[in-house]
PATOR-769987 format. One record per residue (C-alpha): residue in one letter; x, y, z. Coordinates in Angstrom, 2 decimals, padded with zeros to 5 digits. Layout:
PT, residuo, X, Y, Z
PT, A, X, Y, Z
...
% end
This chain:
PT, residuo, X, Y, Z
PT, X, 021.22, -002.85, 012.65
PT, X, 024.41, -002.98, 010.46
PT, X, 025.15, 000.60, 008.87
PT, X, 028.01, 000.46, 006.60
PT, X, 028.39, 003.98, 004.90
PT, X, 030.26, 004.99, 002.14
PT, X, 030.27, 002.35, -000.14
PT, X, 029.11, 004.10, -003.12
PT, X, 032.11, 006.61, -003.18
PT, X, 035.27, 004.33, -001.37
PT, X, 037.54, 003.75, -003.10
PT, X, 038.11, 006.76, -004.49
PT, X, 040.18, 007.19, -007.91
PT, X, 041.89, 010.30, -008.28
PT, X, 041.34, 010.03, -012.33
PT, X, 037.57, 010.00, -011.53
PT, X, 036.78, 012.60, -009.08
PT, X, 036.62, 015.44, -011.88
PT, X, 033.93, 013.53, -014.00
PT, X, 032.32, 012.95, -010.34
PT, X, 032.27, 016.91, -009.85
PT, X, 031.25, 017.46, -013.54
PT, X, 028.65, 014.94, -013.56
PT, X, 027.31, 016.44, -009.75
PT, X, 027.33, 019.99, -011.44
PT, X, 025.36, 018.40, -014.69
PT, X, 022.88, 016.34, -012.65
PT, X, 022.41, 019.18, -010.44
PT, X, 021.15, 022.00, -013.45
PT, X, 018.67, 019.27, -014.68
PT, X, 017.49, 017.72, -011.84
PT, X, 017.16, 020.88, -010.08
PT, X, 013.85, 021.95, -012.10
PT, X, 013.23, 018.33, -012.92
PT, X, 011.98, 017.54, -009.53
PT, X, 010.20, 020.85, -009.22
PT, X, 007.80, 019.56, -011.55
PT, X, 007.62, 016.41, -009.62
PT, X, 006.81, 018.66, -006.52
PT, X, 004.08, 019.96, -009.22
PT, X, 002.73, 015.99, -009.90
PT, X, 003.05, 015.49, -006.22
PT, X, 000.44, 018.25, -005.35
PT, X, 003.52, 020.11, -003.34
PT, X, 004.90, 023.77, -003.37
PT, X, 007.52, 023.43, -006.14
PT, X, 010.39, 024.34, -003.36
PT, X, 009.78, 021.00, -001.76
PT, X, 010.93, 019.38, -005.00
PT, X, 014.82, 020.72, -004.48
PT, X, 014.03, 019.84, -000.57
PT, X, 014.43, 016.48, -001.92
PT, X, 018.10, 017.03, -003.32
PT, X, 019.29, 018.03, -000.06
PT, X, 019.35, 015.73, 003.50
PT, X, 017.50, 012.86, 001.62
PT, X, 020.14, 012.46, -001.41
PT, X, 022.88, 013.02, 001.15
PT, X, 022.01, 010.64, 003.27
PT, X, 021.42, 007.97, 000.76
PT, X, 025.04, 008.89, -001.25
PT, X, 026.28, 008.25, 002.52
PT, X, 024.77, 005.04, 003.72
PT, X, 023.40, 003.47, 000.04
PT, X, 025.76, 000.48, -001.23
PT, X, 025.17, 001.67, -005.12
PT, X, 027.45, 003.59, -006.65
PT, X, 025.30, 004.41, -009.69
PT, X, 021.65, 005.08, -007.90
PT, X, 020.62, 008.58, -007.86
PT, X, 017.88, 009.29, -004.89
PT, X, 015.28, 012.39, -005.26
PT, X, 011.50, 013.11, -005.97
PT, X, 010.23, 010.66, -008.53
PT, X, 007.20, 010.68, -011.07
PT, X, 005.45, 007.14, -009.58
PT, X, 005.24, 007.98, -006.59
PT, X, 004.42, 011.73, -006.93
PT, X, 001.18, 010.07, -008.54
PT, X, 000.72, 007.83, -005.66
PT, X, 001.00, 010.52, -003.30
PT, X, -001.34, 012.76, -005.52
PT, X, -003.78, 010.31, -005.90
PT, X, -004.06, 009.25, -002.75
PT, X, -003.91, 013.47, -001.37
PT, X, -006.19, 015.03, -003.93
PT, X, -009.63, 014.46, -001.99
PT, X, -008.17, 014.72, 001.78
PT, X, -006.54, 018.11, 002.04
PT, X, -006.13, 020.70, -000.86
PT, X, -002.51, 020.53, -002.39
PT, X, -000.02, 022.83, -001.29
PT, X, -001.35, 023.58, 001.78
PT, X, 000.19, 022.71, 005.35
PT, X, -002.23, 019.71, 006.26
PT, X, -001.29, 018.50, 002.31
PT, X, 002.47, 018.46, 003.03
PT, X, 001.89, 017.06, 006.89
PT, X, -000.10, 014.35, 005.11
PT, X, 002.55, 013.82, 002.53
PT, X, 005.66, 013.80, 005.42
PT, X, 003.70, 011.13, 007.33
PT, X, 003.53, 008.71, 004.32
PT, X, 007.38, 009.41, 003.38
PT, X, 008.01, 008.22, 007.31
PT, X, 005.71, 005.55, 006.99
PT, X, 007.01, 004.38, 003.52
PT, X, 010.43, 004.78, 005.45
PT, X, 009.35, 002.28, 008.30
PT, X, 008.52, 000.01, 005.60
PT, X, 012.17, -000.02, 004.05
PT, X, 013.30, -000.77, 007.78
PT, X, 011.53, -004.04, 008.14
PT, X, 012.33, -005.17, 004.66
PT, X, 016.12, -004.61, 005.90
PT, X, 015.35, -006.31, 008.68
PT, X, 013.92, -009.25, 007.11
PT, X, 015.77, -008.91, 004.06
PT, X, 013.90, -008.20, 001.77
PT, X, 015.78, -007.33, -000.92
PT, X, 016.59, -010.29, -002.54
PT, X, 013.18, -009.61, -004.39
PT, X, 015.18, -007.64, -006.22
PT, X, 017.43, -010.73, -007.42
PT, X, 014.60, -011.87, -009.34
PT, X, 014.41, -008.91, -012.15
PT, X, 015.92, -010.92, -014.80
PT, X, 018.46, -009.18, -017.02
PT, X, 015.74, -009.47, -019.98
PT, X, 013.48, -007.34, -017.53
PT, X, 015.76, -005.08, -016.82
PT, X, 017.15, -004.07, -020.43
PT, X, 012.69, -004.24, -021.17
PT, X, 012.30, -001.40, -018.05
PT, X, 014.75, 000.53, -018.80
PT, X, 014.05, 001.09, -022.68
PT, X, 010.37, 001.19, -021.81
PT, X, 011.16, 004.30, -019.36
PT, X, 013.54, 005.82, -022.02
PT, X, 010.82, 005.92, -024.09
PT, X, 008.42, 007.33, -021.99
PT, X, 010.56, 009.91, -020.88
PT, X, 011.19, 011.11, -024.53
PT, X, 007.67, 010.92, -025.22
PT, X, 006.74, 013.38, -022.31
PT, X, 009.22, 015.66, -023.10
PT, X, 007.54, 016.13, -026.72
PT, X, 005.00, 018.97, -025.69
PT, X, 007.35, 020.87, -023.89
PT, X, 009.38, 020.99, -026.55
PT, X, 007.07, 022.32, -029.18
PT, X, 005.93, 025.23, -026.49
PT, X, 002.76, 022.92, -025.94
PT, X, 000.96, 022.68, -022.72
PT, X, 000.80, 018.25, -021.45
PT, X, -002.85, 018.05, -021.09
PT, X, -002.22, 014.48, -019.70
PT, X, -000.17, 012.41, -018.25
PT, X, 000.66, 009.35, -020.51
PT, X, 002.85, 009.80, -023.04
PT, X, 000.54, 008.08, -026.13
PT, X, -002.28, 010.86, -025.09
PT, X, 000.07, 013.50, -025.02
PT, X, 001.22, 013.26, -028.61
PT, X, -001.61, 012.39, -030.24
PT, X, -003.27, 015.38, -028.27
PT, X, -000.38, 017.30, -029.70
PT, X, -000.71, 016.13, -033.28
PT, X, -004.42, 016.51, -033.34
PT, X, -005.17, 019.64, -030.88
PT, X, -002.66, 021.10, -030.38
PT, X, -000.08, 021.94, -033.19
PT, X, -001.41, 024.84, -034.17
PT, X, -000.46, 026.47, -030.76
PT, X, 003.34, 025.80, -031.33
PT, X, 005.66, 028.29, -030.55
PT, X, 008.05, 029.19, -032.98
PT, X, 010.19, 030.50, -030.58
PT, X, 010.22, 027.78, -028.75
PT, X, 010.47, 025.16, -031.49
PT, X, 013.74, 026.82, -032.40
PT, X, 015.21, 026.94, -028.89
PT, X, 014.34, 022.67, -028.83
PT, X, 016.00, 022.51, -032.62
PT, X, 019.18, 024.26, -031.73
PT, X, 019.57, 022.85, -028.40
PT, X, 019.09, 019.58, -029.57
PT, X, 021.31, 019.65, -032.39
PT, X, 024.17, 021.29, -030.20
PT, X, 024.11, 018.23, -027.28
PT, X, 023.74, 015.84, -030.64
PT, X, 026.95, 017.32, -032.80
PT, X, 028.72, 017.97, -029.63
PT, X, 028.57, 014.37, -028.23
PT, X, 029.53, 013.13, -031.47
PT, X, 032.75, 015.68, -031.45
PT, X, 033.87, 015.69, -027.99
PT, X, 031.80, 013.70, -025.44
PT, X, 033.75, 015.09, -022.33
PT, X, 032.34, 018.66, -022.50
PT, X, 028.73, 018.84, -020.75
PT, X, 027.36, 020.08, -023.77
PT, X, 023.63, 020.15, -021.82
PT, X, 025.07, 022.16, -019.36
PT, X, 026.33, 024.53, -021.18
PT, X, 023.19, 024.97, -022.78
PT, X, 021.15, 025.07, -020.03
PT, X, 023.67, 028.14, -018.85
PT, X, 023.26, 029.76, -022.46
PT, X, 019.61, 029.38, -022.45
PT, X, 019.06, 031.02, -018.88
PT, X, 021.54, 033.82, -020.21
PT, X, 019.82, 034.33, -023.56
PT, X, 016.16, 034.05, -021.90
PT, X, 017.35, 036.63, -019.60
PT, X, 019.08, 039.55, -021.81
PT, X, 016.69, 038.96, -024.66
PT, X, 013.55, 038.56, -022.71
PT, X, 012.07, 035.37, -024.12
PT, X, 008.77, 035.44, -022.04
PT, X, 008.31, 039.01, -024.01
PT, X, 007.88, 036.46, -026.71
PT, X, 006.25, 033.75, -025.66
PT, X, 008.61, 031.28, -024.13
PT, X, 007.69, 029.87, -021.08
PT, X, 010.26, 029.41, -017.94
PT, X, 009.98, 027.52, -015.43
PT, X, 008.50, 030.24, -012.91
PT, X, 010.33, 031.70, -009.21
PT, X, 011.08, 029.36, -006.83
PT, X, 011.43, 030.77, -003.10
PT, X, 015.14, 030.63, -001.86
PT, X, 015.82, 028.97, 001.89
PT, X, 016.32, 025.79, 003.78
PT, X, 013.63, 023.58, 004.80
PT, X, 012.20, 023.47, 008.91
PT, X, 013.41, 019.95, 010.26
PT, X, 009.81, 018.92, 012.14
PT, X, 007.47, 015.79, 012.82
PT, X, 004.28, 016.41, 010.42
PT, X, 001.23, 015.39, 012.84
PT, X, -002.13, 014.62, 011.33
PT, X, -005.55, 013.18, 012.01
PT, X, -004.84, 009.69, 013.84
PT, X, -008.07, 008.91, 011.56
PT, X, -005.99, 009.32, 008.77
PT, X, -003.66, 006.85, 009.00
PT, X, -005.73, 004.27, 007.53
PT, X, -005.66, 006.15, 004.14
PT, X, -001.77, 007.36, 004.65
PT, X, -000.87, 003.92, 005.27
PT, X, -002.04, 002.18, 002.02
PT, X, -000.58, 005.32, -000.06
PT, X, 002.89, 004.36, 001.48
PT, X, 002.59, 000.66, 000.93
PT, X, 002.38, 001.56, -002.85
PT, X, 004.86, 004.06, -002.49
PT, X, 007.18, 001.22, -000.48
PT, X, 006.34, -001.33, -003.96
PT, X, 007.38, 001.41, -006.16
PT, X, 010.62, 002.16, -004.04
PT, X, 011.71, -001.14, -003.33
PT, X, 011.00, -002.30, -007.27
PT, X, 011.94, 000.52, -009.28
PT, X, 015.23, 001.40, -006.67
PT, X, 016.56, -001.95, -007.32
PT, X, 015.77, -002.81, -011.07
PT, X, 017.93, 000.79, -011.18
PT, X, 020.81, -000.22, -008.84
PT, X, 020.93, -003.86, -010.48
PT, X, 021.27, -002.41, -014.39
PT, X, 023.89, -000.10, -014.09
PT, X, 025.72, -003.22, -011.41
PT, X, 025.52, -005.01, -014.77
PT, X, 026.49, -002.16, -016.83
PT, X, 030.05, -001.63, -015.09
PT, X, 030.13, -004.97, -013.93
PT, X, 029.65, -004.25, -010.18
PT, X, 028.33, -006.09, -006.98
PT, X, 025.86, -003.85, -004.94
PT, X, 023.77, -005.03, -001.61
PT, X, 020.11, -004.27, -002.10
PT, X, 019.50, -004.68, 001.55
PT, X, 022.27, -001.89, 002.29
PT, X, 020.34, 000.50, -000.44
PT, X, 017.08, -000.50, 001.21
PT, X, 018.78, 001.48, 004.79
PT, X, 019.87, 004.57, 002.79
PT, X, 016.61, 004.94, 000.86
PT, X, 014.87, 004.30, 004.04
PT, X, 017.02, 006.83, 006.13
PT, X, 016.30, 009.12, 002.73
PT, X, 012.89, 009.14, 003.68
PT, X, 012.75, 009.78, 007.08
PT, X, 014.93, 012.79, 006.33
PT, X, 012.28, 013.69, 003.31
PT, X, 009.13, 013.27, 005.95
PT, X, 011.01, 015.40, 008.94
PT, X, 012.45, 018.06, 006.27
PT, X, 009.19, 018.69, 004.95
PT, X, 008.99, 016.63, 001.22
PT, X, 007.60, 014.10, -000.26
PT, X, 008.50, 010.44, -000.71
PT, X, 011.66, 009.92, -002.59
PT, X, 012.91, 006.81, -004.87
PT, X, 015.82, 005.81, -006.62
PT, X, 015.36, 007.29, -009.98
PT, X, 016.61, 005.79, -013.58
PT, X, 016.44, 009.06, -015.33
PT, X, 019.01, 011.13, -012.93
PT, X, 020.58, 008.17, -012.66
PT, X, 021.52, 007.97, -016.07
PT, X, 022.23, 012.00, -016.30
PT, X, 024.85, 011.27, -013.82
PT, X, 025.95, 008.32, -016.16
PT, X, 025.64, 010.21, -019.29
PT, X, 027.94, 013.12, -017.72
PT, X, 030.25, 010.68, -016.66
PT, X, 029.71, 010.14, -012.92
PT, X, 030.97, 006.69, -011.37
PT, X, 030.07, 007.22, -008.08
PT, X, 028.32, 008.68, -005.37
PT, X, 030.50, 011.80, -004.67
PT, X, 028.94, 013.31, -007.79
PT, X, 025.53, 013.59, -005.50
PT, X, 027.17, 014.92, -002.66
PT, X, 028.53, 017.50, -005.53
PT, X, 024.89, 017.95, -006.59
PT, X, 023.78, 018.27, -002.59
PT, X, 026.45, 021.15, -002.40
PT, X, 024.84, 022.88, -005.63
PT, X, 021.56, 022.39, -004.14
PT, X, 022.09, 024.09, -000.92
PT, X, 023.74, 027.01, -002.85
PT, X, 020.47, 027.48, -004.94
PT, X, 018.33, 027.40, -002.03
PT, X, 020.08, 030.25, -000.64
PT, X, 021.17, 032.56, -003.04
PT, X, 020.79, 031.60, -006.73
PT, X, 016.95, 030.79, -007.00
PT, X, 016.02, 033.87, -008.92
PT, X, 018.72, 033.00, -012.43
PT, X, 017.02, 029.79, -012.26
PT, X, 013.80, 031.12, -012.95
PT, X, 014.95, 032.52, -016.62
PT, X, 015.82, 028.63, -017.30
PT, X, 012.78, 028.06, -020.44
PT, X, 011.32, 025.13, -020.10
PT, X, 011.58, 024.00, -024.14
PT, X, 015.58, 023.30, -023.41
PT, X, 014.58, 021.67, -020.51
PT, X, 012.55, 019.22, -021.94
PT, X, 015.40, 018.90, -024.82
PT, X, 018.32, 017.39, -022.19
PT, X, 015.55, 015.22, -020.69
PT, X, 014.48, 014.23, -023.83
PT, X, 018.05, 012.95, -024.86
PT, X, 018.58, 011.49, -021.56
PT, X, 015.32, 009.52, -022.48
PT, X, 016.81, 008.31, -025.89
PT, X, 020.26, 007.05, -023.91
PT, X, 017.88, 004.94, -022.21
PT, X, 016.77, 003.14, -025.34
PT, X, 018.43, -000.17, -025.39
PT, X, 017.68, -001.19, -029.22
PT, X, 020.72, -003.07, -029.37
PT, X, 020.01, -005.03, -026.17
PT, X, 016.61, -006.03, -027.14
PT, X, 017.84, -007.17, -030.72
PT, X, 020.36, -009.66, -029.14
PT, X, 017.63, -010.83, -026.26
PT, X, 015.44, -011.45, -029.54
PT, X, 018.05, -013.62, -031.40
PT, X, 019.41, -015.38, -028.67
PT, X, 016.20, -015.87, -026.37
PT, X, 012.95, -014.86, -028.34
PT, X, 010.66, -016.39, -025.09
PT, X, 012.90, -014.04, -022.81
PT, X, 011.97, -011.02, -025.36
PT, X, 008.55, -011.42, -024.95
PT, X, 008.92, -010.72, -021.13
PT, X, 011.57, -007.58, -022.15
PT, X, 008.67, -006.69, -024.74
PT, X, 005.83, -006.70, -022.71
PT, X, 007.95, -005.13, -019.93
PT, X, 008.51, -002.28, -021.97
PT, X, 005.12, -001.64, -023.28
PT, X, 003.78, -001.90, -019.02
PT, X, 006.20, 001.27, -018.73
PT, X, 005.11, 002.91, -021.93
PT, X, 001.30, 002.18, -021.76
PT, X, 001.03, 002.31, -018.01
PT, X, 003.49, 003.77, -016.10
PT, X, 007.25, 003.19, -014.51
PT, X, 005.90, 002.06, -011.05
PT, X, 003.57, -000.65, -012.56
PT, X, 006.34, -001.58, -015.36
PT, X, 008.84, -002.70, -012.73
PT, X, 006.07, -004.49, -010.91
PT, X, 005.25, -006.48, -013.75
PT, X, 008.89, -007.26, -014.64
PT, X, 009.41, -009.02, -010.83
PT, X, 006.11, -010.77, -011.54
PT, X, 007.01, -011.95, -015.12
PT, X, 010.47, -012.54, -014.24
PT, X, 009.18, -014.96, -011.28
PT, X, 006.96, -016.64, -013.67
PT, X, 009.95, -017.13, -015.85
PT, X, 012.07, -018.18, -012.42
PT, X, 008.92, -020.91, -011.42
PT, X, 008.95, -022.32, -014.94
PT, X, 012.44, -023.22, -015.22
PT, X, 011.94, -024.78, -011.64
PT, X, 008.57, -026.23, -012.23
PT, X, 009.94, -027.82, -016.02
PT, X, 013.82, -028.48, -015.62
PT, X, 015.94, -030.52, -018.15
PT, X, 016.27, -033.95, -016.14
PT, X, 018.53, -036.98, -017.86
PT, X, 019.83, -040.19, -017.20
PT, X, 022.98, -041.01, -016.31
PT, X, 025.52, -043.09, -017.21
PT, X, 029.55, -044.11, -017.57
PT, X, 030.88, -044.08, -020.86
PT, X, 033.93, -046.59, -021.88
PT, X, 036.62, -044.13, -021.26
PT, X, 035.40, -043.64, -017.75
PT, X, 033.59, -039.95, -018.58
PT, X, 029.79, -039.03, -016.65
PT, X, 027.53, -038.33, -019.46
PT, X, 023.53, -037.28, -019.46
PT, X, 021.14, -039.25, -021.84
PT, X, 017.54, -037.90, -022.32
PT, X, 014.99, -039.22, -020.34
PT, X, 013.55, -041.28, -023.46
PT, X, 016.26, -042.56, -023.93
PT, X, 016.18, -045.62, -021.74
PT, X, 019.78, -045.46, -020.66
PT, X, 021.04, -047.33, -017.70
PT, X, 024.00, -046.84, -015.94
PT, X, 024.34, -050.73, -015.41
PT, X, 021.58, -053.41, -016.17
PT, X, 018.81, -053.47, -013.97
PT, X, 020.49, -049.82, -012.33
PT, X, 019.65, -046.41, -013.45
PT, X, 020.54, -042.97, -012.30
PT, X, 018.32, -040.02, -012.36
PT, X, 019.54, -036.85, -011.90
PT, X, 016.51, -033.91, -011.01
PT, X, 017.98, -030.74, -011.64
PT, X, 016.87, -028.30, -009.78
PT, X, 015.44, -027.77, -005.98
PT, X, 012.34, -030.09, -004.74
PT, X, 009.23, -028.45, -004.07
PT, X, 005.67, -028.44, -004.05
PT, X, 005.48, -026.88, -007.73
PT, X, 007.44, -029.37, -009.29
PT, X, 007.18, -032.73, -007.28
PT, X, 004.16, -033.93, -009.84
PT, X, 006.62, -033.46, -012.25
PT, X, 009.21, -035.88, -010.19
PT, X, 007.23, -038.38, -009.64
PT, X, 005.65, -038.70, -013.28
PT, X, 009.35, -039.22, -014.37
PT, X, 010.24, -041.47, -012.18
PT, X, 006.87, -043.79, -013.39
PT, X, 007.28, -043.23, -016.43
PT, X, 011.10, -044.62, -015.95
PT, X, 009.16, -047.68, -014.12
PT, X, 007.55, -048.48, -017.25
PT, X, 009.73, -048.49, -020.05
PT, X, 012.72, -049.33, -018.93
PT, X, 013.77, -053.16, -020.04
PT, X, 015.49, -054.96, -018.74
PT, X, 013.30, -054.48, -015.16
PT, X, 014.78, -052.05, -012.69
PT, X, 016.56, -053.72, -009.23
PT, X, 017.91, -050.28, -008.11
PT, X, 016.77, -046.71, -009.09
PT, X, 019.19, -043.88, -007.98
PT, X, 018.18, -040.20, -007.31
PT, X, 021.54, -038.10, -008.39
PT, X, 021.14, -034.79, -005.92
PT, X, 023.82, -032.95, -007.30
PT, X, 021.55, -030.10, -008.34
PT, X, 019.14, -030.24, -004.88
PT, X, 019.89, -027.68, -002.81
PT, X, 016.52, -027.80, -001.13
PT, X, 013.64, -030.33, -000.58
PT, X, 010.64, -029.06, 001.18
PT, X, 007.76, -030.76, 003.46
PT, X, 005.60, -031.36, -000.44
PT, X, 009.39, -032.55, -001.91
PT, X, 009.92, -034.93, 001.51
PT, X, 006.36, -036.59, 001.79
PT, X, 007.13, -037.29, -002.45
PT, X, 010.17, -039.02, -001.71
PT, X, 008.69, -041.34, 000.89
PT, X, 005.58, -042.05, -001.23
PT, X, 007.98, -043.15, -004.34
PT, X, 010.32, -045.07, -001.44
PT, X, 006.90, -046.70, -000.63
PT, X, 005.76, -047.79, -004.16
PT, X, 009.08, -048.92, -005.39
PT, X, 009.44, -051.01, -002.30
PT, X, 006.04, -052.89, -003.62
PT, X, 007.44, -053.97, -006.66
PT, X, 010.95, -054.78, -005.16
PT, X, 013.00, -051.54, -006.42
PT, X, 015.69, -050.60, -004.10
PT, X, 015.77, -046.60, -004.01
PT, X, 018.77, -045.62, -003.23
PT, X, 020.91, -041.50, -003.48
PT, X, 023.74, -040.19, -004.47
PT, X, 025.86, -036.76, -003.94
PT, X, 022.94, -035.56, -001.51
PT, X, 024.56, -032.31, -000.19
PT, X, 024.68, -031.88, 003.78
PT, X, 021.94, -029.15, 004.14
PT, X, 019.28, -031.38, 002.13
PT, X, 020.93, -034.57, 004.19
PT, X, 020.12, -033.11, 007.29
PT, X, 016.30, -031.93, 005.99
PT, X, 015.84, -035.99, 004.80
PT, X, 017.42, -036.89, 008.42
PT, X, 014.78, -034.31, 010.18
PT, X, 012.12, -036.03, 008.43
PT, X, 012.69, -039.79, 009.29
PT, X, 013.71, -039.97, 005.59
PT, X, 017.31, -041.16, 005.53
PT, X, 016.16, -043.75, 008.79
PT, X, 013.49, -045.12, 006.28
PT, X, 015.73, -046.02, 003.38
PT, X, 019.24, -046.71, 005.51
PT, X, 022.10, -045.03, 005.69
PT, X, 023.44, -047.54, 003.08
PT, X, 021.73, -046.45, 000.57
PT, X, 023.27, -042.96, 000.96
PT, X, 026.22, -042.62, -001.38
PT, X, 028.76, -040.06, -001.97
PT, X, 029.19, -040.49, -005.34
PT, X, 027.93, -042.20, -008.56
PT, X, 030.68, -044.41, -008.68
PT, X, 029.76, -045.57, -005.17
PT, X, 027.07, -046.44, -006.10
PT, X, 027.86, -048.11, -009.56
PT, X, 030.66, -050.60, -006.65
PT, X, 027.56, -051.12, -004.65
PT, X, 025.16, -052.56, -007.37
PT, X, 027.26, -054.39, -008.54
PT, X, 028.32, -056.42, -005.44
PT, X, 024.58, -057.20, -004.99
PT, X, 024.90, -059.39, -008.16
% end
């Protein structure tokens, strides 16, 4: 297997490696107690969660091809795991985590084979509609959840619609004050401050003022809530070994956890490509995430995914590549051993502030106003994209956007724009609608199909091509099939094209094609196609063909 490593981080520019440190220092102080809570979600001891900012994010800033994607615990599959956990061994204990190692190895097995057999091309077909849909549909939901935390509330659920009417209708008479001034000045310092100088990390020097504050003032005297001790050292490096009648249920909980991975990782990696304009190999990520999670299931964690919202408080700190991870790795390890216990002052109100902000970055109003104008039918699918993430969840939101976005794909295949073609008086190739009658020459006309032949769409090609039968006047002697746009004919496409070579012979039509390329020449050769017709009624060009008509008059 090919293992090309460092990608996301060579070249490096000397200009950017301080924003890569700054960004590595910024991701690490709010991911840090970020994916504690995942570890929470998960069902896990909440040291597990940093676990998963260690070997697996190392690994993956090593032998991932993004340069953007930030691996580590994640909410969708945290709920997977839970879901699947809950009723088979109670959380937190030491079958629990075995049981949650095996389906991080298992889930890593399944990234293999999609390397293996490429997979990742499924990731090609998130259209950029889709993606600009996820993403603003995750923004949102991020913000949302961040809501209760920020009015001292306890999240009594987990989607964000429930939570804030719960809030607004149960709970707002338990807000802290406290706490609702912590969220209002922390929020209007990272606001102002942006908007003054963007290069300082104003959220982490908040989150540094906050843990200093919470600790000389004693805010929990008071009612604010931190986010609790976390245990200090380095995780045991071991095989988890469970029930073999287990597996059955381990091995469906991975599956979704491999969907989740393999959707959400890539919709992530192939936005912020866009964003900067980048190329990245999906089936190179697919290797580091899967490497990332046979590190997370030997290191005792949970499954871990490429996730948009560290990804974009890398981004929104500056980071370009991935050296800002390995920065974050370095922080990590520190924490584990000696700086757990200043962490635990952090409250969780100014938490929920920077990820609330983080969410709002991820609102892409502007790119869903110019999808709308320019492609209203390719809104809908950003639309409903968004409101799968909101109403739903992330790992079913990026599901539905590869689904839609195939739809989309199959219906531009299934209905594409085919013309006529013909030679106008100043020698120029020029298309004419189908209705239109055109022929290239009496008694000759040229029909270009535009897309790949296949099963899905060869109804369509051979309606066309009667319908061309019928109305064209004078009668047709020659009908050409332009291939300039077939890059593929399959057995449905082949068996089409000898049924219309069959019914046009009937009637005395020649069928003849042009500018076949030599892939779909050798398919038509495989299949006795090309031997049927005659090799002389295979031409290079249109022009050819336009010479050979008209020596037949």
């Amino acid at each position: 297997m090919d293992l090309p490593v460092l990608q996301g981080i060579v070249p490096v520019r000397k200009k950017q490696v301080p924003l890569d440190i700054i960004a590595g220092i910024t991701l690490a102080a709010l991911a840090i107690p970020e994916v504690m809570g995942y570890a929470k979600i998960a069902g896990m001891p909440i040291v597990t969660g940093l676990y998963t900012l260690l070997i697996p994010m190392a690994l993956f800033a090593i032998l991932g091809s993004s340069r953007h994607l930030v691996v580590g615990a994640d909410s969708a599959t945290a709920a997977i795991i839970a879901t699947t956990l809950v009723t088979t061994a109670l959380p937190g204990s030491h079958e629990y985590i075995a049981f949650a190692g095996i389906i991080a190895l298992l889930s890593a097995g399944f990234l293999f084979l999609s390397r293996i057999f490429q997979l990742g091309f499924i990731a090609d077909f998130l259209s950029r509609s889709a993606l600009i849909g996820f993403l603003t549909g995750v923004g949102i939901q991020v913000a949302l959840g961040q809501v209760p935390g920020m009015f001292g509330v306890s999240n009594e659920t987990n989607n964000s619609i429930l939570t804030i009417l719960h809030i607004f209708t149960n709970g707002i008479t338990f807000v802290n004050g406290i706490n609702l001034l912590l969220s209002i000045l922390v929020l209007s310092i990272i606001f102002l401050g942006d908007r003054i100088y963007k290069k300082i990390p104003w959220a982490l020097l908040t989150i540094i003022g906050a843990i200093v504050a919470s600790w000389a003032f004693r805010l929990q005297n008071y009612g604010v809530a931190t986010i609790g001790n976390v245990p200090g050292g380095l995780p045991v490096i071991a095989f988890p070994v469970v029930p073999v009648g287990q597996m059955s249920i381990l091995l469906s909980s991975a599956a979704a956890c491999f969907l989740v991975i393999l959707a959400q990782s890539g919709a992530t990696s192939r936005a912020y490509a866009l964003r900067y304009n980048e190329k990245f190999d999906e089936n190179v990520d697919l290797v580091g995430l899967g490497f990332a999670n046979l590190a997370a299931g030997l290191s005792g964690t949970f499954v871990v995914n490429g996730s948009p919202t560290k990804t974009e408080m890398v981004d929104s700190a500056g980071g370009r590549t991935q050296l800002a991870q390995v920065v974050t790795v370095g922080i990590v390890l520190l924490v584990l051993l000696y700086l757990t216990e200043p962490l635990s002052y952090l409250p969780g109100s100014v938490l929920a502030v920077i990820v609330f902000m983080i969410g709002i970055r991820l609102i892409d109003i502007n790119g869903m106003k110019s999808i709308l104008d320019r492609r209203p039918v390719e809104f809908i699918v950003a639309f409903f994209t968004t409101l799968t993430v909101v109403f739903i969840n992330v790992g079913w939101g990026v599901i539905f956007a590869i689904v839609i976005s195939v739809i989309v794909h199959l219906r531009h295949s299934y209905r594409p724009s085919n013309y006529l073609m013909f030679k106008t008086s100043d020698g120029e190739w020029r298309s004419a609608p189908l209705e239109s009658g055109t022929q290239a020459l009496p008694g000759l006309a040229i029909y270009r199909f535009s897309t790949n032949l296949y099963y899905a769409n060869e109804g369509r090609f051979s309606n066309e091509i009667v319908k061309i039968m019928k109305e064209f006047i004078p009668s047709l002697k020659w009908l050409c099939i332009c291939g300039s746009s077939i890059n593929d004919i399959d057995y449905s496409g082949s068996e089409s094209l000898k049924q219309l070579y069959t019914e046009l012979k009937k009637i005395g039509v020649v069928l003849v094609l042009s500018e076949i390329d030599d892939h779909v020449k050798q398919q038509l050769e495989r299949d006795k196609y090309i031997e049927m017709i005659g090799y002389d009624h295979i031409f290079d060009s249109n022009n050819d063909v336009l010479l050979a008509f008209g020596k037949t008059k």
